[in-house]
N, C-alpha and C positions, 0 to 999 in steps of 0.2 A: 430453586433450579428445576427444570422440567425435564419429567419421564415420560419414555419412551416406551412402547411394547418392546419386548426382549427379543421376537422373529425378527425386529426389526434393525440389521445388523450393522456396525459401522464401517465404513471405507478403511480399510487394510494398508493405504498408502501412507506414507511414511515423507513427510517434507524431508527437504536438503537443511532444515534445522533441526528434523531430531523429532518435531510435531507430527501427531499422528493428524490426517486429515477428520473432521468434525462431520462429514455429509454422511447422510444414512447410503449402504450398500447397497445397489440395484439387487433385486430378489433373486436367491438362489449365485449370487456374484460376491467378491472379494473385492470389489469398487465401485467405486459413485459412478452415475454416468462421466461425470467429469475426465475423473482422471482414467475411466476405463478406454476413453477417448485422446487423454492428451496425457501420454506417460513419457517415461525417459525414450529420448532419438536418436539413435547415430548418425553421425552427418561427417560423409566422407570428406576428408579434405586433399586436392589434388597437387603436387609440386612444380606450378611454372605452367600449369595449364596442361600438362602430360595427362594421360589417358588413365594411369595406373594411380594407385590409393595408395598415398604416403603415411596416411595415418586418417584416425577419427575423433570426434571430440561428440560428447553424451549431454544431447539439450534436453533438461529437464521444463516440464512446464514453468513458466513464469508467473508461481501465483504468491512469491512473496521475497525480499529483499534478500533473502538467503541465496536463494536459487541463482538471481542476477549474481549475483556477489561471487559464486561457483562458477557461472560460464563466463566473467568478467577475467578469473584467476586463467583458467584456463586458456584463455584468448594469449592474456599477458605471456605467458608460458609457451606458447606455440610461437609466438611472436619473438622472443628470446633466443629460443631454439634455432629460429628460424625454418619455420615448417608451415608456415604460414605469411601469403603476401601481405606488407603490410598495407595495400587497398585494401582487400577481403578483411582485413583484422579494423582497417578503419570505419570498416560500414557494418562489420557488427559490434562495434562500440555506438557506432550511431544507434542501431536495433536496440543495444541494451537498453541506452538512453530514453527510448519508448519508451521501452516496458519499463523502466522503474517512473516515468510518468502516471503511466498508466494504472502502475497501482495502486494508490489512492481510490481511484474511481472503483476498481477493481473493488475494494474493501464498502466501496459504501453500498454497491451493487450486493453485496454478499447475501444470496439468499438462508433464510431460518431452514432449519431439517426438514422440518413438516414442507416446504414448498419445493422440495429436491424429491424429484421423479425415480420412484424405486420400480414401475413396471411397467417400461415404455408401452408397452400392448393397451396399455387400459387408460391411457392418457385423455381417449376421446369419449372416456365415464366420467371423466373429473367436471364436473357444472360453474358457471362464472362464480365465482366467491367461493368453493370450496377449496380444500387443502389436496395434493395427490394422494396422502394417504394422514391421519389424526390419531390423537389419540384415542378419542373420543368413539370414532366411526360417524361423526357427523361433520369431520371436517373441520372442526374447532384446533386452534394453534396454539398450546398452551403457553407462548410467548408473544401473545396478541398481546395481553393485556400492559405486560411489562415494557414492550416495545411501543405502544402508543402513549403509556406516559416518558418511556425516553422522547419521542416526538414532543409532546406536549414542553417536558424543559426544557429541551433544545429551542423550539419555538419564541420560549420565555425568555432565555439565552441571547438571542438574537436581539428581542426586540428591548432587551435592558439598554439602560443609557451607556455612551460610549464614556470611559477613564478620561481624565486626563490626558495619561500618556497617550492615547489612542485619538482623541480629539488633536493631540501635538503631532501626531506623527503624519495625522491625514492632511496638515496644510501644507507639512514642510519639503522642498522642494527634489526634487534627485540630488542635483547636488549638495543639497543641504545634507542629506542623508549618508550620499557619499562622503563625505565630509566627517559626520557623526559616528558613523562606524568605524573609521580610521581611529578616530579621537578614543572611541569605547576599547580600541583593539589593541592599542598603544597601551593603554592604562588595563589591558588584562580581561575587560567586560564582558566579551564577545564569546560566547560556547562554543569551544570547536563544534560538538554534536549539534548545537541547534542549527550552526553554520550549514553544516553538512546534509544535515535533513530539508533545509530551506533549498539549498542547489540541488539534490537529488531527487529528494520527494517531493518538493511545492511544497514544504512548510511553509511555517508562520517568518515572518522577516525575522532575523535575530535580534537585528536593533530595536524593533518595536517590541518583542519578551524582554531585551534587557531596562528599555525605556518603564517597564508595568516595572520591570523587581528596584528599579530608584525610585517609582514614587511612592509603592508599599513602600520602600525601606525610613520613606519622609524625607531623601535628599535628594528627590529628582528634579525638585526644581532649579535647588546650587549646581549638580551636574551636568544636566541638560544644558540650562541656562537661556529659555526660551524666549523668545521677546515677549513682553504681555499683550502684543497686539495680534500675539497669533496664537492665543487660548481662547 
């Protein structure tokens, strides 16, 4: 695991799960640039279009499925109450819907501590290929190295041969799939969670994770029951 200097202090924020945020604190500050920039919002909400404030609701940044899940409760809540049109409640369920797109990308974008900007003033000292600030003092990332062999397997990952299952799932057709997921769903197979993560986050199909755990288990080919002319 990689250390840090000790001036070097961390973000004071505090997610809507409980996680402290990971980015180093901008100097002489109590937050990242990030979240010194994008903290909790009040966003007045109006009754019927009337001039006056009926109430408010507290947007926090959208940097992880927590948070969605908190302005998502809330929506429902106003909506209930009825303190909230439900136009206005429908299009920030649509907003939500972004942002939990988004955050997938969000995470892969996630930059390393050394590359989070702790003193905006001296940004235009930092040279192509250096770090804003090292360990080292020469700009060296002491998760260079671990993070380019995560590249490297990932890489390997990739270009391994595809399963069975995975060769089965890429010929067969929508309907066919629609079809397969009933069949899996009837008989128990289907994970709510994977379900959930695949329509929310852009996960993995669930039917293609349950197609990999039949043919580990050795009975995917009597389950499935594929034709042999589309393996």
């Amino acid at each position: 695991m990689a250390s840090y200097p000790v001036e070097i202090r961390r973000c004071q924020h505090i997610k809507t799960s409980g996680a402290q945020c990971g980015s180093p604190a901008l100097r002489n500050e109590k937050l990242c640039y990030y979240h010194q920039h994008n903290g909790l919002a009040p966003a007045e909400l109006y009754d019927s279009g009337e001039r006056y404030c009926d109430s408010q609701i507290m947007i926090p940044p959208f940097e992880d499925a927590h948070s969605i899940q908190m302005v998502l409760r809330h929506v429902v809540q106003l909506m209930l109450t009825r303190r909230i049109d439900r136009k206005d409640a429908g299009l920030m369920f649509y907003a939500l819907q972004i942002a939990s797109g988004n955050l997938k990308q969000m995470q892969a974008e996630k930059p390393r501590p050394t590359q989070v900007v702790v003193e905006p003033d001296k940004v235009e000292e930092t040279p192509i290929g250096m770090t804003p600030w090292s360990v080292t003092g020469q700009g060296h990332d002491p998760d260079e190295e671990e993070g380019a062999a995560k590249q490297e397997s990932e890489a390997e990952k990739a270009s391994a041969p595809l399963s069975l299952a995975e060769k089965l799932y890429g010929v067969l057709t929508t309907e066919e799939r629609i079809a397969m997921r009933r069949k899996f769903d009837k008989e128990g197979r289907l994970d709510p969670i994977e379900w959930e993560n695949h329509m929310i986050f852009d996960g993995p199909d669930p039917l293609l994770l349950t197609m990999r755990r039949l043919f580990a288990e050795g009975d995917g080919q009597q389950q499935a029951d594929p034709p042999i002319s589309q393996i």
